[in-house]
DSSP file (Angstrom, degrees, kcal/mol; ACC not computed):
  #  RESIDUE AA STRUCTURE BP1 BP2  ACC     N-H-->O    O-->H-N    N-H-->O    O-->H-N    TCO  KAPPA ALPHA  PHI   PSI    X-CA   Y-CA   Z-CA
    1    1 A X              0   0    0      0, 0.0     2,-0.4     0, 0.0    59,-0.1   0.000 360.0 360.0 360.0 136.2   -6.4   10.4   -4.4
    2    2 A X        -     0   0    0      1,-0.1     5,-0.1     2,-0.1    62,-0.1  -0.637 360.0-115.5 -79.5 129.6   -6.4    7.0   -5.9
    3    3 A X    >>  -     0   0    0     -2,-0.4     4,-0.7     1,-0.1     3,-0.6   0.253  24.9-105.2 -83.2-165.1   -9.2    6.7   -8.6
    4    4 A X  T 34 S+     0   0    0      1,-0.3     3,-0.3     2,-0.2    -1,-0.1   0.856 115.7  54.1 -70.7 -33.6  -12.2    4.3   -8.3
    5    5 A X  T 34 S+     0   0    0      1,-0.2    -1,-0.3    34,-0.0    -2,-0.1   0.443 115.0  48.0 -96.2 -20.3  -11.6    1.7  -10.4
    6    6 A X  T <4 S+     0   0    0     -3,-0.6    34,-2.3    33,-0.1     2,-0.3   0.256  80.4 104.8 -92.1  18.9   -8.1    1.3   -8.4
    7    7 A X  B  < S-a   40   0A   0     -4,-0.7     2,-0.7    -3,-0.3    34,-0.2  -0.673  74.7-130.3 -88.5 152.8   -9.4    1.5   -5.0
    8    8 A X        -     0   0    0     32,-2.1     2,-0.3    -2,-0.3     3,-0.1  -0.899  15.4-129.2 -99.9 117.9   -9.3   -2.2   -3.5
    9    9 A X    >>  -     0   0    0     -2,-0.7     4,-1.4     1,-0.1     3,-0.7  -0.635  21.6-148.8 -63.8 122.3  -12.8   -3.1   -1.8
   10   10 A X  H 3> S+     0   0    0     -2,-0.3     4,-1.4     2,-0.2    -1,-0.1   0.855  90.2  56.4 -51.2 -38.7  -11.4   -4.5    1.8
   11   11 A X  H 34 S+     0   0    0      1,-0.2     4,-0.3     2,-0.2    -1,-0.2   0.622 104.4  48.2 -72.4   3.2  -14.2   -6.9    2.3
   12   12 A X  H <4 S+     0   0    0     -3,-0.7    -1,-0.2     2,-0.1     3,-0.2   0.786 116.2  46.6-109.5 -60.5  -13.6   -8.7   -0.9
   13   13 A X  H  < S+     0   0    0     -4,-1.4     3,-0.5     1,-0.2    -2,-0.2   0.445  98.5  66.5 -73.8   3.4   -9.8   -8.9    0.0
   14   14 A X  S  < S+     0   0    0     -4,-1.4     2,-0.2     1,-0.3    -1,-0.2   0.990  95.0  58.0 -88.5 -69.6  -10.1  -10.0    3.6
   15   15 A X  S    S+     0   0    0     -4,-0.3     2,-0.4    -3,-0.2    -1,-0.3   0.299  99.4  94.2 -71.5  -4.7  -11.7  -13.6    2.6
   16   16 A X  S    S-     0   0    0     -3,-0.5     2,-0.2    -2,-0.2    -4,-0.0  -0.786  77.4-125.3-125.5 160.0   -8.6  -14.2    0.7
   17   17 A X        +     0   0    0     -2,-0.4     2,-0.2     1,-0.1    -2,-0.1  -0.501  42.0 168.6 -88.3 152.2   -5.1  -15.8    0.9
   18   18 A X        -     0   0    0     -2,-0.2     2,-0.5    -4,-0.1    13,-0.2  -0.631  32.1-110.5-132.4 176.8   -2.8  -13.3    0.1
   19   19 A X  E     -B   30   0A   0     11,-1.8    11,-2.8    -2,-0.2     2,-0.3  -0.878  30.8-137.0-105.2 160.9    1.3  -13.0    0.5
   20   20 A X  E     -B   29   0A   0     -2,-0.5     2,-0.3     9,-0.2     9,-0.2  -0.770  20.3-175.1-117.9 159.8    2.8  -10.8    2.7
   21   21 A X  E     -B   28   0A   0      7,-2.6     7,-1.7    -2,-0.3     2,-0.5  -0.968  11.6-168.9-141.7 134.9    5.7   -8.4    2.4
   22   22 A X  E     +B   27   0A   0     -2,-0.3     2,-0.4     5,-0.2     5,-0.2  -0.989  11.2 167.3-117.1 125.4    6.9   -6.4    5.7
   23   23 A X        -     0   0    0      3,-2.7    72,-0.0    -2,-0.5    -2,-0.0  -0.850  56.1 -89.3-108.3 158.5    9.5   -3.4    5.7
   24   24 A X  S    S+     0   0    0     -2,-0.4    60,-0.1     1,-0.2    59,-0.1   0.701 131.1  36.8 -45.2 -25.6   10.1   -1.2    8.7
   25   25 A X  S    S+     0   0    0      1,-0.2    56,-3.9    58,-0.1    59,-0.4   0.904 122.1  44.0-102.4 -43.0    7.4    1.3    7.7
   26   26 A X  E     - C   0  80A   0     54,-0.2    -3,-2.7    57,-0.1     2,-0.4  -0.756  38.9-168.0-102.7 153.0    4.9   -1.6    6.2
   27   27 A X  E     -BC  22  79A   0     52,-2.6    52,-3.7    -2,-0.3     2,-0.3  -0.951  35.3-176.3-119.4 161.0    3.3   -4.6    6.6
   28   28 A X  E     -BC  21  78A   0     -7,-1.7    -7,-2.6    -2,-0.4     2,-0.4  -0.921   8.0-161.9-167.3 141.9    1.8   -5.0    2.7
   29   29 A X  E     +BC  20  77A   0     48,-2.2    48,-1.6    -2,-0.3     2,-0.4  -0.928  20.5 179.8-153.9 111.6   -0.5   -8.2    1.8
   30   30 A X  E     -BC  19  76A   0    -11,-2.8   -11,-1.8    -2,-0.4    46,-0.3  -0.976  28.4-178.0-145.4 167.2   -1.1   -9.0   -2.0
   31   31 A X  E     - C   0  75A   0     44,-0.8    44,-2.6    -2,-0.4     2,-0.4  -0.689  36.1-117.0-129.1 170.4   -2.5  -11.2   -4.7
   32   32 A X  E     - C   0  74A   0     42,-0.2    42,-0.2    -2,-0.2     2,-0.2  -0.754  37.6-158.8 -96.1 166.8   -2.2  -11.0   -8.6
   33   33 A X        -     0   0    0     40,-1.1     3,-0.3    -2,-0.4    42,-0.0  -0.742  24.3-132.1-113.2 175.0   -6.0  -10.2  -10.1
   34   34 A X  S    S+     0   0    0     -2,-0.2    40,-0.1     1,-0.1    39,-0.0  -0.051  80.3 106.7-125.2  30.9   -6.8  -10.9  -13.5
   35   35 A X  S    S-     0   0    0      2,-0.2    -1,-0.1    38,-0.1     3,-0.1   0.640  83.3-128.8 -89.0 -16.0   -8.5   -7.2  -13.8
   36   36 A X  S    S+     0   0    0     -3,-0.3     2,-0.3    37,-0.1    37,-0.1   0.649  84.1  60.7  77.4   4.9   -5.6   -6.1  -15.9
   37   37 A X  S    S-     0   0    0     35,-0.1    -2,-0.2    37,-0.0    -1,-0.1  -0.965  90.3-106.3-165.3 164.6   -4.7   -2.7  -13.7
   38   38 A X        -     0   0    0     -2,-0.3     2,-0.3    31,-0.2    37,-0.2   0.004  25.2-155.6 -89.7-158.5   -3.8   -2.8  -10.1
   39   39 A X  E     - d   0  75A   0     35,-0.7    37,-0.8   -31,-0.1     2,-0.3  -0.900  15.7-160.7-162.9 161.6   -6.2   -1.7   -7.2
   40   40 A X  E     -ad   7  76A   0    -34,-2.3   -32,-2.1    -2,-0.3     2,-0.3  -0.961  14.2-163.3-164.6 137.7   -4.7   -0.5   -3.9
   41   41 A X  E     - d   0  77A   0     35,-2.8    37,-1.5    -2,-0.3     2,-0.4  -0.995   7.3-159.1-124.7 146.5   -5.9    0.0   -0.3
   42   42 A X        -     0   0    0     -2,-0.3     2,-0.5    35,-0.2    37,-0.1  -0.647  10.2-175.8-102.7  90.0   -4.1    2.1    2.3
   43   43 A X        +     0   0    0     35,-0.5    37,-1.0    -2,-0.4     2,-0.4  -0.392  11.0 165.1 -74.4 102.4   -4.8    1.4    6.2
   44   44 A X        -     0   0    0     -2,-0.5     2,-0.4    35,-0.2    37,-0.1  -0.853  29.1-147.4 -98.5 174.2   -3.2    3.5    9.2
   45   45 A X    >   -     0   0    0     35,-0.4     3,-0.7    -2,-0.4     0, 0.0  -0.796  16.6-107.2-122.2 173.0   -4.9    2.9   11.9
   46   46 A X  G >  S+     0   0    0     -2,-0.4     3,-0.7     1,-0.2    -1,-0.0   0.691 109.5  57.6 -55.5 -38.1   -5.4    5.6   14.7
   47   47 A X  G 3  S+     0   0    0      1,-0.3    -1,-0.2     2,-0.2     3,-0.1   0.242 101.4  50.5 -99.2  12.4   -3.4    4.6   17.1
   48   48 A X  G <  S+     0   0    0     -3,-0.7    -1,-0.3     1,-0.2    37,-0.2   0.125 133.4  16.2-137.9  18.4   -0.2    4.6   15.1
   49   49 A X  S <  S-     0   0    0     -3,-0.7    -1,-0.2    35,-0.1    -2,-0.2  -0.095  73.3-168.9-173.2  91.6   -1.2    8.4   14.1
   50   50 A X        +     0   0    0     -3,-0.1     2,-0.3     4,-0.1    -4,-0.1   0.609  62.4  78.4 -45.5 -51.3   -3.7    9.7   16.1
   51   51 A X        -     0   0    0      1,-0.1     4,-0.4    -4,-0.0     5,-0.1  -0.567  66.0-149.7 -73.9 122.8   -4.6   12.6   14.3
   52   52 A X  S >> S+     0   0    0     -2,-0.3     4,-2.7     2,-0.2     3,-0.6   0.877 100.1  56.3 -85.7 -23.7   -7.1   12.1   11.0
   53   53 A X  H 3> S+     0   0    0      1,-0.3     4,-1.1     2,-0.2    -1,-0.2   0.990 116.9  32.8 -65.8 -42.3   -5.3   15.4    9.3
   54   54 A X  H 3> S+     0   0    0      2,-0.2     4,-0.8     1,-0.2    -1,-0.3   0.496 116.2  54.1 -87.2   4.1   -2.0   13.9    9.7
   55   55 A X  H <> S+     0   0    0     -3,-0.6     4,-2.0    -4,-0.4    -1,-0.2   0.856 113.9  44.4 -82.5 -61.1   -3.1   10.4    9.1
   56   56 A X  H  < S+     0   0    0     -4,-2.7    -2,-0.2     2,-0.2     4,-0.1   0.618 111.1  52.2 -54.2 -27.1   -4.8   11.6    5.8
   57   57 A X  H >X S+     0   0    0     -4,-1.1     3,-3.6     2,-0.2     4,-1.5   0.991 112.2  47.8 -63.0 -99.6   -1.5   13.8    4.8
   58   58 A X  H 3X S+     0   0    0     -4,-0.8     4,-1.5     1,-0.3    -2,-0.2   0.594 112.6  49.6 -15.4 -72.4    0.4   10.3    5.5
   59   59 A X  H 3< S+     0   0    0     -4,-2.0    -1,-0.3     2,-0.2     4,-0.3   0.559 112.9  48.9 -54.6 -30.4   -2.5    8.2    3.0
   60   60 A X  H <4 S+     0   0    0     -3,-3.6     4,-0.2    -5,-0.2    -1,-0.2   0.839 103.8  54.2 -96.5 -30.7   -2.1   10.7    0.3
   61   61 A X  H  < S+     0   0    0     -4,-1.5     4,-0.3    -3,-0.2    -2,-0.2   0.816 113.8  51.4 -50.5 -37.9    1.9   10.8    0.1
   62   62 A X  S  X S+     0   0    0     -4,-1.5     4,-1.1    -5,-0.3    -2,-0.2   0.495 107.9  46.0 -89.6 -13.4    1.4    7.1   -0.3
   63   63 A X  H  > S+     0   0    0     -4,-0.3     4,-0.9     2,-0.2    -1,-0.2   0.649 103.1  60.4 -99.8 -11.4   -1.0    7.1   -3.0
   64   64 A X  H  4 S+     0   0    0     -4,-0.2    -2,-0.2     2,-0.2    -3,-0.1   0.591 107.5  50.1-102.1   0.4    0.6    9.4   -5.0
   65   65 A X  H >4 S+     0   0    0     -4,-0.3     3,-1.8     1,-0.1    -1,-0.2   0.904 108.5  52.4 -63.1 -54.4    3.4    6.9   -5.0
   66   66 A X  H >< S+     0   0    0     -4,-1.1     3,-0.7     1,-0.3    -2,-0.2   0.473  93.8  65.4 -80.8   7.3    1.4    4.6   -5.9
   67   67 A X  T 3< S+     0   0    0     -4,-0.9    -1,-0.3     1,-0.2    -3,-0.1   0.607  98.1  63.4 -63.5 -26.8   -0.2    6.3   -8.9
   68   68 A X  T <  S+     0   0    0     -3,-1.8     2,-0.8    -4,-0.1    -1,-0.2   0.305  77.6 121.2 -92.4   2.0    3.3    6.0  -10.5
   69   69 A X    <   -     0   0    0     -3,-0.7     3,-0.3     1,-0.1   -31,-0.2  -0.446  64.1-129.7 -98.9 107.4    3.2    2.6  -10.4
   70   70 A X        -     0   0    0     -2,-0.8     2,-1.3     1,-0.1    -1,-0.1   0.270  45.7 -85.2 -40.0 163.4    3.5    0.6  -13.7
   71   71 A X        +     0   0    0      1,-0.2    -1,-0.1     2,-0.1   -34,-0.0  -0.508  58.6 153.8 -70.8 117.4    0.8   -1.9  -14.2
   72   72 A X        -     0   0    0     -2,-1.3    -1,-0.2    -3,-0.3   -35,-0.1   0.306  55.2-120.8 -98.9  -3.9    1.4   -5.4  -12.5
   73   73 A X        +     0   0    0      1,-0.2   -40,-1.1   -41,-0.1     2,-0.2   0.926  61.8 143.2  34.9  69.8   -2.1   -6.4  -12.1
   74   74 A X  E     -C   32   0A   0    -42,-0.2   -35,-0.7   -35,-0.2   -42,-0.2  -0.740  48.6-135.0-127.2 178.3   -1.9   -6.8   -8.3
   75   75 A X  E     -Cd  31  39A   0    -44,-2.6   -44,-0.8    -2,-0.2     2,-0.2  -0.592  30.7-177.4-149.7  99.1   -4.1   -6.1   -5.5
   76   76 A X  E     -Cd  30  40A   0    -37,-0.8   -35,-2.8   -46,-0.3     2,-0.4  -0.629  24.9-178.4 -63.2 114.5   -2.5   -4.4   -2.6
   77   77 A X  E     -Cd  29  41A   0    -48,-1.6   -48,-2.2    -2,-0.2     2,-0.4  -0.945  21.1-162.3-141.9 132.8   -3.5   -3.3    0.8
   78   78 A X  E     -C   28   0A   0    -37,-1.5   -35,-0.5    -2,-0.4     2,-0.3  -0.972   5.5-147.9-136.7 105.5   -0.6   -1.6    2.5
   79   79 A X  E     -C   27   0A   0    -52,-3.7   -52,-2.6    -2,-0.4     2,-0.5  -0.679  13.8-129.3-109.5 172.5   -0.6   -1.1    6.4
   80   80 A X  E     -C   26   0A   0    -37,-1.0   -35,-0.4    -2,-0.3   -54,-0.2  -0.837  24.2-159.5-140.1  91.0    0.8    1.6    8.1
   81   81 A X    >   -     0   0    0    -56,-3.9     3,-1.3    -2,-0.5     4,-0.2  -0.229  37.1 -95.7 -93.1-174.9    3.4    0.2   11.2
   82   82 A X  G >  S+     0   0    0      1,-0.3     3,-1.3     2,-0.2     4,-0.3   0.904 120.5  63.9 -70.6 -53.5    4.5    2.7   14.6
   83   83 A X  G >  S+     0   0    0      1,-0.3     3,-1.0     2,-0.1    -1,-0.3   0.610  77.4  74.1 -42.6 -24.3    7.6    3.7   12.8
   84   84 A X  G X  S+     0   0    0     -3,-1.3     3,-2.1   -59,-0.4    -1,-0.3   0.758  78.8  87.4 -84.8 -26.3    6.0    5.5   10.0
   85   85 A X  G <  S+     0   0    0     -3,-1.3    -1,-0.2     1,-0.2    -2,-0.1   0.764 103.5  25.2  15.5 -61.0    5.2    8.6   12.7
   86   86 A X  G <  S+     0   0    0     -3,-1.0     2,-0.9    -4,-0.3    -1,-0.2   0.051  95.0 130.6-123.7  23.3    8.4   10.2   12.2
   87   87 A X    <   -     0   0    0     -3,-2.1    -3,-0.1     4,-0.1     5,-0.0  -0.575  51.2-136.9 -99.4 134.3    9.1    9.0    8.8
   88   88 A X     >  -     0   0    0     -2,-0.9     4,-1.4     1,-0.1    -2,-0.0  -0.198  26.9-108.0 -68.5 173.2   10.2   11.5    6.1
   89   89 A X  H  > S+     0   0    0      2,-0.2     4,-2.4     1,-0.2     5,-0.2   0.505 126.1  45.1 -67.6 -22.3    8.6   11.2    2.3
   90   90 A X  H  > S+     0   0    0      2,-0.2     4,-1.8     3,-0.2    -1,-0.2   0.741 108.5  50.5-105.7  -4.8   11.7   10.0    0.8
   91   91 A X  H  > S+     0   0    0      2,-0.2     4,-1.2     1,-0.1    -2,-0.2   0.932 122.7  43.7 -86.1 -60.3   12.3    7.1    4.2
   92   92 A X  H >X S+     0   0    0     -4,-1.4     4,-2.8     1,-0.2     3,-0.8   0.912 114.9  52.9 -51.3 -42.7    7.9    6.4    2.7
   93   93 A X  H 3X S+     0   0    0     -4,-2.4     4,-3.0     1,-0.3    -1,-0.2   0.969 115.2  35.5 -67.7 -51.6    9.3    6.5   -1.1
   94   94 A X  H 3< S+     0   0    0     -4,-1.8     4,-0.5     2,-0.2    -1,-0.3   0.614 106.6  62.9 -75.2  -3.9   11.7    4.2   -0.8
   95   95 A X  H <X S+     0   0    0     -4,-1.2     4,-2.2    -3,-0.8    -1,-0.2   0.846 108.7  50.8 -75.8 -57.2   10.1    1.8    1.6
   96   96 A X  H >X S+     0   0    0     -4,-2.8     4,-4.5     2,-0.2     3,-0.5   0.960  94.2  62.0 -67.3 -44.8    7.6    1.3   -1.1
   97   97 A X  H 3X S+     0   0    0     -4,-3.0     4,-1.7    -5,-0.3    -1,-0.2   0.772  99.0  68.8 -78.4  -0.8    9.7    0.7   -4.0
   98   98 A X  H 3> S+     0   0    0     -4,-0.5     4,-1.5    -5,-0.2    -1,-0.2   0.886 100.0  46.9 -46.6 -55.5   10.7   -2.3   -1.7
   99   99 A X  H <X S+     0   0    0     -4,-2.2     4,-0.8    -3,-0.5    -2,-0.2   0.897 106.7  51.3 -63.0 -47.7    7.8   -3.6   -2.2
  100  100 A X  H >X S+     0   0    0     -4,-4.5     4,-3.4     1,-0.2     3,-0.7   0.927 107.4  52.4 -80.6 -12.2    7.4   -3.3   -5.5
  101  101 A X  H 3X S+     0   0    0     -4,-1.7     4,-2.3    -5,-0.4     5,-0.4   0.881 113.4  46.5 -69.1 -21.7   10.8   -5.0   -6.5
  102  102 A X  H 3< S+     0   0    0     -4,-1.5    -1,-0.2     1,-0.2    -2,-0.2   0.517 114.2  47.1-105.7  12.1    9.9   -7.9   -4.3
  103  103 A X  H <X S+     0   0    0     -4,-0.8     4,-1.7    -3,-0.7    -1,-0.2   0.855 114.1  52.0 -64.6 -64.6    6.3   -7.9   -6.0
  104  104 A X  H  X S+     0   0    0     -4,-3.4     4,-1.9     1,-0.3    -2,-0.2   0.779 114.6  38.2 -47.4 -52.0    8.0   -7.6   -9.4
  105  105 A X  H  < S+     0   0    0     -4,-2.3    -1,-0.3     1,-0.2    -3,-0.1   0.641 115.6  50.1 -94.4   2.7   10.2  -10.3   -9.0
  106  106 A X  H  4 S+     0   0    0     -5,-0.4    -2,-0.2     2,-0.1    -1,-0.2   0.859 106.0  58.1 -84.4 -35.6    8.1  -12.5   -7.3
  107  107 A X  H  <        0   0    0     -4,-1.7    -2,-0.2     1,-0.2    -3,-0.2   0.952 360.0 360.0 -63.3 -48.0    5.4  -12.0   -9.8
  108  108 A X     <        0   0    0     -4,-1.9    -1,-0.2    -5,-0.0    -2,-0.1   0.676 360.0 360.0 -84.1 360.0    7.5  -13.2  -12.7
């Protein structure tokens, strides 16, 4: 579980423009913050895993990626596309560390 002070409030991030990053498993929308540590949201929706156990199973492989993640002082909302269904932990692990090289170097 991601802890409080890195969960991203959605309603706060909606209203703003953000960049986008897409892979085959995600479509990923982010800003730098000036909070000094990142904050992270994860979205599946229902209808691209039907089932809240395996939906929740899915959302908790993916935060305990993102726990590992050095600080970049971003703020990240990560959504969850039809492929990711049948996608193994290591097809999720690496999917993500897409994202964070093209954060990384985008960032500098």
């Amino acid at each position: 579980m991601i802890p409080k002070r890195n969960r991203l409030p959605i309603p706060e991030f909606r209203n703003q423009r953000t960049r986008v990053i897409k892979t085959d498993l995600f479509g990923a929308r982010w800003i730098p913050n000036e909070l000094g540590f990142n904050r992270f949201a994860i979205l599946i929706s229902g209808k691209i895993i039907p089932l809240s156990v395996n939906r929740h199973l899915f959302k908790r492989k993916i935060a305990s990626i993102l726990e590992k993640w050095p600080n970049l002082s971003v703020d990240l909302s990560i959504s969850g596309l039809a492929p990711l269904k049948n996608a193994k932990f290591s097809d999720i692990n690496s999917a993500i560390i897409v994202i964070y090289d093209i954060i990384k170097k985008d960032k500098k």
